[in-house]
DRENVO-514994 format. One record per atom (N, C-alpha, C): x, y, z; residue in three letters. Coordinates in steps of 0.001 Angstrom, whole numbers, padded with zeros to 6 digits, always signed. Layout:
% residues N
XYZALA...
END
This chain:
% residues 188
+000856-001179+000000UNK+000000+000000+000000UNK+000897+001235+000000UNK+000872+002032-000387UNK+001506+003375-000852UNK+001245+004379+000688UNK+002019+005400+000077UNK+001288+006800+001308UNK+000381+007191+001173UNK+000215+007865-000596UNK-000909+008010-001184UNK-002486+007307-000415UNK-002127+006018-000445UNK-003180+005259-000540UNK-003770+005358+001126UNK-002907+005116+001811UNK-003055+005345+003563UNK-003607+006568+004141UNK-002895+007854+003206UNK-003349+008825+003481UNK-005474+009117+003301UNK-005525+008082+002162UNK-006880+008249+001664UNK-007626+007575+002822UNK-007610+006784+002987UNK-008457+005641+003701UNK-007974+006463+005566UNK-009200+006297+006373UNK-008826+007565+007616UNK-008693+006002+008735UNK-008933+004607+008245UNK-008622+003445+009241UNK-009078+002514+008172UNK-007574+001879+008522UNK-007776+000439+007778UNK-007386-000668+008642UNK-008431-001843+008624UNK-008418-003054+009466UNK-007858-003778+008335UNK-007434-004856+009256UNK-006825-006126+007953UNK-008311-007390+009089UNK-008406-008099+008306UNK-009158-009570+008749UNK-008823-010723+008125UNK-008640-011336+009080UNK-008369-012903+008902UNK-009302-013892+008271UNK-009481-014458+007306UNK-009892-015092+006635UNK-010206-016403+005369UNK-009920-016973+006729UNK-009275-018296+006173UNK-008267-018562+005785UNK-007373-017666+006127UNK-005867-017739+006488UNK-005723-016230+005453UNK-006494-015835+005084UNK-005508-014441+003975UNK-006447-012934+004856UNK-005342-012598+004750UNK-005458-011134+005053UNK-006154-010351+004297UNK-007611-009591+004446UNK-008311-008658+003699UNK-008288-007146+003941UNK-008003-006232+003379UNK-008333-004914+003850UNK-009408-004712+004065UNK-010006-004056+004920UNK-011045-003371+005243UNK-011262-001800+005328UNK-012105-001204+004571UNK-011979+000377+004789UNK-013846+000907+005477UNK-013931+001711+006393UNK-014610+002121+006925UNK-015657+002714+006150UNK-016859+002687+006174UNK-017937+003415+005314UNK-019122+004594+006055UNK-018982+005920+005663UNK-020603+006304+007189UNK-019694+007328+008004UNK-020355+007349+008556UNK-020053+008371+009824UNK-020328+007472+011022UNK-019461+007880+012148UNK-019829+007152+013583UNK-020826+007733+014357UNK-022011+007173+015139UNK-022922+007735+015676UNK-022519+009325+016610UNK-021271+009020+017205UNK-021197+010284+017583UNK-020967+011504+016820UNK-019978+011569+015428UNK-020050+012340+014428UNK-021188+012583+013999UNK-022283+012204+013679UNK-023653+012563+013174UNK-023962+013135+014929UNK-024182+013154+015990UNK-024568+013713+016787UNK-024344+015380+017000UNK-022355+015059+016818UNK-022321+016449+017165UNK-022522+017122+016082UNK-023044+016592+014918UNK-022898+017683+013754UNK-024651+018015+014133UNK-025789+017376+014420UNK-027085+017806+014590UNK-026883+018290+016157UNK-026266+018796+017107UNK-025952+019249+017944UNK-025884+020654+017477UNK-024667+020742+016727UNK-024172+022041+015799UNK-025297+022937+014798UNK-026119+022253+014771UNK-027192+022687+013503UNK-028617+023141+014378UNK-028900+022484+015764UNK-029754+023113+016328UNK-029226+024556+016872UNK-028301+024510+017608UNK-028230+025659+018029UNK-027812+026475+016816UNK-027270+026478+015789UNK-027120+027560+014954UNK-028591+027930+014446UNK-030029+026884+014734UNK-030448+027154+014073UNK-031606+028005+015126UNK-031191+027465+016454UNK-031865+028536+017235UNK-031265+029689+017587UNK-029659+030304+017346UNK-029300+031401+017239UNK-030043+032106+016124UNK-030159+032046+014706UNK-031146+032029+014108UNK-032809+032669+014101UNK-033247+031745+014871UNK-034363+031834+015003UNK-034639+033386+016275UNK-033654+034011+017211UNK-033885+034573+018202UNK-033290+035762+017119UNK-032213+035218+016319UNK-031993+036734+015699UNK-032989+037333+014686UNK-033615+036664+014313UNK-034982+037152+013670UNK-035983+037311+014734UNK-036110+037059+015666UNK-037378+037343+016463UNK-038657+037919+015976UNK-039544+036413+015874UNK-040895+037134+014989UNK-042132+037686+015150UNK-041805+037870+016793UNK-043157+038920+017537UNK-042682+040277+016895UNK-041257+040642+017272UNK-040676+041817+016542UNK-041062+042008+015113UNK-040462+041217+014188UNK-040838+040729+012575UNK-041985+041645+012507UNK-043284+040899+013287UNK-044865+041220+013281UNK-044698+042426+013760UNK-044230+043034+014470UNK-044788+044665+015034UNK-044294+045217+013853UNK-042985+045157+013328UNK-042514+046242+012402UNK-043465+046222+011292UNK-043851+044893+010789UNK-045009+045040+009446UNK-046031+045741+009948UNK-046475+045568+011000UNK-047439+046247+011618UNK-047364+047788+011415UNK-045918+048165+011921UNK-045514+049332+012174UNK-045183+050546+010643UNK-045252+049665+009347UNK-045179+049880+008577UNK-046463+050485+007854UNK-047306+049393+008037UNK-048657+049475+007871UNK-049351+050957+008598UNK-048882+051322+009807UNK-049200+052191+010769UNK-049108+053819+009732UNK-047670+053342+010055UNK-047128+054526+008976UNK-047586+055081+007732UNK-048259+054085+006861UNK-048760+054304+005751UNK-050404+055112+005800UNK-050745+054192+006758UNK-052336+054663+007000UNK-052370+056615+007525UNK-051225+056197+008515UNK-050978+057731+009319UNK-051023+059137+008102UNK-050133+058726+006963UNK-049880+059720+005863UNK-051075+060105+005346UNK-051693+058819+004836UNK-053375+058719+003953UNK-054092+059435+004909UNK-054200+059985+005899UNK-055048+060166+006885UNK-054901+061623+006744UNK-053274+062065+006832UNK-052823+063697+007021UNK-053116+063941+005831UNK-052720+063163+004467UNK-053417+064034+003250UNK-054801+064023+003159UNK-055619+063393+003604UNK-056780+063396+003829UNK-057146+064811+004224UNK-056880+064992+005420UNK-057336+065632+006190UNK-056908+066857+005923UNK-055779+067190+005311UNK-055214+068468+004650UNK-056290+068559+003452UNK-056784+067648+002325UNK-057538+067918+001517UNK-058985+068623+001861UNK-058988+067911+003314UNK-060123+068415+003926UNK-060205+070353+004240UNK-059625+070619+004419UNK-059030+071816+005003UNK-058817+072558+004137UNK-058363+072349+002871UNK-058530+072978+001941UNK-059950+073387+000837UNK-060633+072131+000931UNK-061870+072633+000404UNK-062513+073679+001329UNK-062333+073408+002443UNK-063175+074098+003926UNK-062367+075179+004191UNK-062075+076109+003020UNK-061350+077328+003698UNK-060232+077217+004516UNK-059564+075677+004593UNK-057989+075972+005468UNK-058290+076051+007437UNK-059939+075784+007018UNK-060153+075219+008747UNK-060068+073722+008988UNK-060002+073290+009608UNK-059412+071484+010510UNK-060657+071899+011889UNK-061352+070856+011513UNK-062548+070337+012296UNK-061771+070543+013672UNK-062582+070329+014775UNK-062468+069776+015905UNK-062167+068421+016130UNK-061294+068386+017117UNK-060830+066855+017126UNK-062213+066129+017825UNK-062271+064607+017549UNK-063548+064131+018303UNK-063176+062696+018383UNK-064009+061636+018952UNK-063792+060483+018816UNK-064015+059533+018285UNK-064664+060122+017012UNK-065573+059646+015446UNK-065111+060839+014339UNK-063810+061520+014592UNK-062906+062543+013570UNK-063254+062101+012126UNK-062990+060191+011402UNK-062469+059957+010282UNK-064039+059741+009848UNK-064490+059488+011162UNK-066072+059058+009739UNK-067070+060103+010045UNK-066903+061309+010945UNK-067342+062283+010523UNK-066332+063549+009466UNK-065357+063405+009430UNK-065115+064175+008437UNK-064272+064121+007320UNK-063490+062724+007028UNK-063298+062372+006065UNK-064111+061245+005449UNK-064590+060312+006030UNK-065901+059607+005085UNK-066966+060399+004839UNK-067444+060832+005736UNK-068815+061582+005309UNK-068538+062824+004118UNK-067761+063293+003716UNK-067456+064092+002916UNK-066767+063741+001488UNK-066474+062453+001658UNK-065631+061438+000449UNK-064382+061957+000478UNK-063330+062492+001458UNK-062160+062441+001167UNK-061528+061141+001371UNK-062360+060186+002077UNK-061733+058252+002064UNK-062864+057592+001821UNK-062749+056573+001285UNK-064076+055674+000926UNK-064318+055202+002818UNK-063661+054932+003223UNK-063916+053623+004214UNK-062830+054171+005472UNK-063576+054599+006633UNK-062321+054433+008028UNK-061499+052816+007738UNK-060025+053254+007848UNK-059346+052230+007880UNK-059706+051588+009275UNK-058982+050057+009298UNK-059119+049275+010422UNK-058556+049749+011577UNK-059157+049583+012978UNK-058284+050146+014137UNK-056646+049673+014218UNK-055716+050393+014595UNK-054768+049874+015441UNK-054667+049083+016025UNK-053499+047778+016112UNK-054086+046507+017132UNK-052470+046423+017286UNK-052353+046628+018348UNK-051423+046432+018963UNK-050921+045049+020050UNK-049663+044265+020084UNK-050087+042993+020270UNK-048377+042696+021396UNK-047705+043775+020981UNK-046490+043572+022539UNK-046524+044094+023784UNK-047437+044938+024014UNK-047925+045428+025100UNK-046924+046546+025494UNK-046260+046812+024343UNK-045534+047993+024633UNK-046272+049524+024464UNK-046736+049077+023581UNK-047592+050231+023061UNK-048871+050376+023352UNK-049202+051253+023685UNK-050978+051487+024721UNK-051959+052113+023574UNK-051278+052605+022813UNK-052294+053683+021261UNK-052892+055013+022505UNK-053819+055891+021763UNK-053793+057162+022403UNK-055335+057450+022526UNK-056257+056436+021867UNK-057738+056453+022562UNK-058430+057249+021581UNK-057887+057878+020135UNK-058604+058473+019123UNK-059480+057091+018620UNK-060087+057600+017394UNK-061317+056914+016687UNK-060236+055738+016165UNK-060617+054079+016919UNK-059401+053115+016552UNK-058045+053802+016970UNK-058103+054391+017820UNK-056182+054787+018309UNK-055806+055340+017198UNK-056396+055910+015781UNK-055399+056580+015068UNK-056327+058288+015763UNK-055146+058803+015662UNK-055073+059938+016988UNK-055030+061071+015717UNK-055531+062333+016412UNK-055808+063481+015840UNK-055587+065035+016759UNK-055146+065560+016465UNK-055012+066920+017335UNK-055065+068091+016079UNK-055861+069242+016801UNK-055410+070455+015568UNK-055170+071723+016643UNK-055393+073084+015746UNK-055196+074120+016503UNK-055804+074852+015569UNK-056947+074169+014727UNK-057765+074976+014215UNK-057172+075661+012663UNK-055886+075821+012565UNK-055002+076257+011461UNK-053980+074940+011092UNK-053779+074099+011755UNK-053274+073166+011702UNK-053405+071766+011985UNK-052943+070638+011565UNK-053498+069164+012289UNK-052166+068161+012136UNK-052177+067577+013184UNK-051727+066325+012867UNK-052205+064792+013557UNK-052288+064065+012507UNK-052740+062588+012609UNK-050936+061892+012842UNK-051596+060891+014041UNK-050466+060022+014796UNK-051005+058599+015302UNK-049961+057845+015490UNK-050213+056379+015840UNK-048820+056060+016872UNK-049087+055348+017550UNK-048134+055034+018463UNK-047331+054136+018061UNK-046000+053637+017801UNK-045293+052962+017286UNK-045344+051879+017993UNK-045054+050241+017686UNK-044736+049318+018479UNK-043422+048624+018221UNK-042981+048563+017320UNK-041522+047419+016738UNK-040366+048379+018237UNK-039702+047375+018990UNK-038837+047987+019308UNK-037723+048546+018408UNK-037338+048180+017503UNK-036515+048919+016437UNK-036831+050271+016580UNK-038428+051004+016173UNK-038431+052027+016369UNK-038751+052718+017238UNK-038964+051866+018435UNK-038894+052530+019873UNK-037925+052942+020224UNK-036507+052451+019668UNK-034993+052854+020290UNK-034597+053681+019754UNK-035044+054189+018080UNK-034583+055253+017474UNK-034964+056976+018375UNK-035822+056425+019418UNK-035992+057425+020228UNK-035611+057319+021857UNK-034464+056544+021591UNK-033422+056388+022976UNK-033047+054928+023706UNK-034159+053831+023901UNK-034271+053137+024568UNK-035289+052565+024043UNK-035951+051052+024078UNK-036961+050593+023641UNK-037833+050793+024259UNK-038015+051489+025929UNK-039119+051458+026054UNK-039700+053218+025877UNK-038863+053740+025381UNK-039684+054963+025064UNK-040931+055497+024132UNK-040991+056296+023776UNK-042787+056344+023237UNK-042067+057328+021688UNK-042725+056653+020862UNK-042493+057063+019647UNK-043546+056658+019010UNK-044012+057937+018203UNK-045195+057896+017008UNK-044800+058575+016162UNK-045778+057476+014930UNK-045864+057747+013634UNK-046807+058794+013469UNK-046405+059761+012903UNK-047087+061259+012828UNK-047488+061500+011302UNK-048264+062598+011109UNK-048346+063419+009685UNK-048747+064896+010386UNK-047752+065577+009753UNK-048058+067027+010677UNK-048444+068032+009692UNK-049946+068700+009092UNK-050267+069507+008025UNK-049239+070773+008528UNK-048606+071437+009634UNK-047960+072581+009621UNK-046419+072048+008944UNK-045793+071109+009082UNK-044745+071008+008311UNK-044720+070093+006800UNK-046087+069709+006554UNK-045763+069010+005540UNK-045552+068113+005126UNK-045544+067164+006076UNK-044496+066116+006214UNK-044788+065223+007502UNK-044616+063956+007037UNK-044967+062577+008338UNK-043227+062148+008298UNK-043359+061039+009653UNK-042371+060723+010017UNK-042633+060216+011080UNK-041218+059813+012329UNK-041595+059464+013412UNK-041072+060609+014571UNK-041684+060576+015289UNK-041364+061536+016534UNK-041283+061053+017794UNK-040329+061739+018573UNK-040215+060989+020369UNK-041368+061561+021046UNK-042276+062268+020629UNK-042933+062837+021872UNK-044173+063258+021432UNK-045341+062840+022135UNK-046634+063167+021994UNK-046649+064155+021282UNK-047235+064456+019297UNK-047182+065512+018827UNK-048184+066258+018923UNK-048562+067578+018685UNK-048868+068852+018939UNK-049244+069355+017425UNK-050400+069955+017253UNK-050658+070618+016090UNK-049961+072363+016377UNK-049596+072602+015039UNK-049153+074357+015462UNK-047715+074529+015642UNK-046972+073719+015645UNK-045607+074141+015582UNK-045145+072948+014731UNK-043571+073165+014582UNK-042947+071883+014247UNK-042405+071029+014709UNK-042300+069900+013927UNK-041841+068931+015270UNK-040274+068298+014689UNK-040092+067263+015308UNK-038302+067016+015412UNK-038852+065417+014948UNK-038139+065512+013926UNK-038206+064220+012768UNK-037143+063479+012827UNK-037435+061798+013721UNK-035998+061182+013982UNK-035417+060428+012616UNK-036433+060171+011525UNK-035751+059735+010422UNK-034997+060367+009480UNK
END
């Protein structure tokens, strides 16, 4: 047998057999080699699984969704304001289907807010999407839940909402209960 050849084969038995010597070469893996390799594959696959974390996953789609509705709501409601002479209703706790459905600036109040980590409490408007004006101004807000964007405002458990503010123009997210009538501080 060569080096070559020894080097290939990782254990070779010889057996006796009826007086002549046979090589034998090993075939498989040994039960413990297949162990530690499915040993190795769970936990990578539960490192994995925690680095995706899919309660999180779910808030951010959520949180996405939030965001989108929040905008549709401020142009809404700016459209509103503009047919109406540039006045913004009174805030109330039936805001979207008294004054953007009933007037056709939205076919349909979107679905409430549903919030599901218990981080986020929402703010008690019509479905938790929240409304404030100052009579010259408005903004529509939602309370954020993904910790991702809870930390962009310090810490995860701080309070961050998805806003649309008609005095600046412009939605985004904000650290702090927003305010119609001034501007606000845009963490994106």
């Amino acid at each position: 047998m060569t080096s070559h050849e020894k080097k290939k084969h990782t254990e070779i038995k010889y057996e006796n057999k009826g007086g002549e010597y046979k090589e034998m070469t090993r075939k498989g893996f040994t039960l413990i080699e297949l162990l530690i390799v499915i040993a190795i594959l769970g936990t990578l696959a539960v490192v994995v699984l925690l680095a995706l974390n899919p309660v999180q996953q779910l808030a951010r789609t959520r949180d996405s969704g939030r965001q989108s509705t929040v905008t549709q709501l401020g142009h809404a409601m700016a459209a509103y304001a503009t047919v109406n002479g540039g006045v913004y209703p009174a805030a109330s706790s039936t805001w979207i289907d008294d004054y953007l459905v009933a007037t056709g600036e939205i076919s349909s109040a979107p679905a409430g807010v549903a919030y599901s980590t218990g981080d986020a409490t929402g703010c008690g408007g019509q479905d938790d999407w929240c409304y404030a004006t100052d009579g010259d101004s408005a903004v529509v807000y939602a309370e954020a839940e993904a910790t991702s964007n809870r930390a962009k405002c310090g810490s995860a458990a701080s309070d961050a909402y998805f806003v649309y503010s008609t005095f600046d123009g412009r939605g985004g997210l904000v650290c702090s209960v927003p305010a119609a009538g001034s501007s606000l501080t845009y963490v994106e």
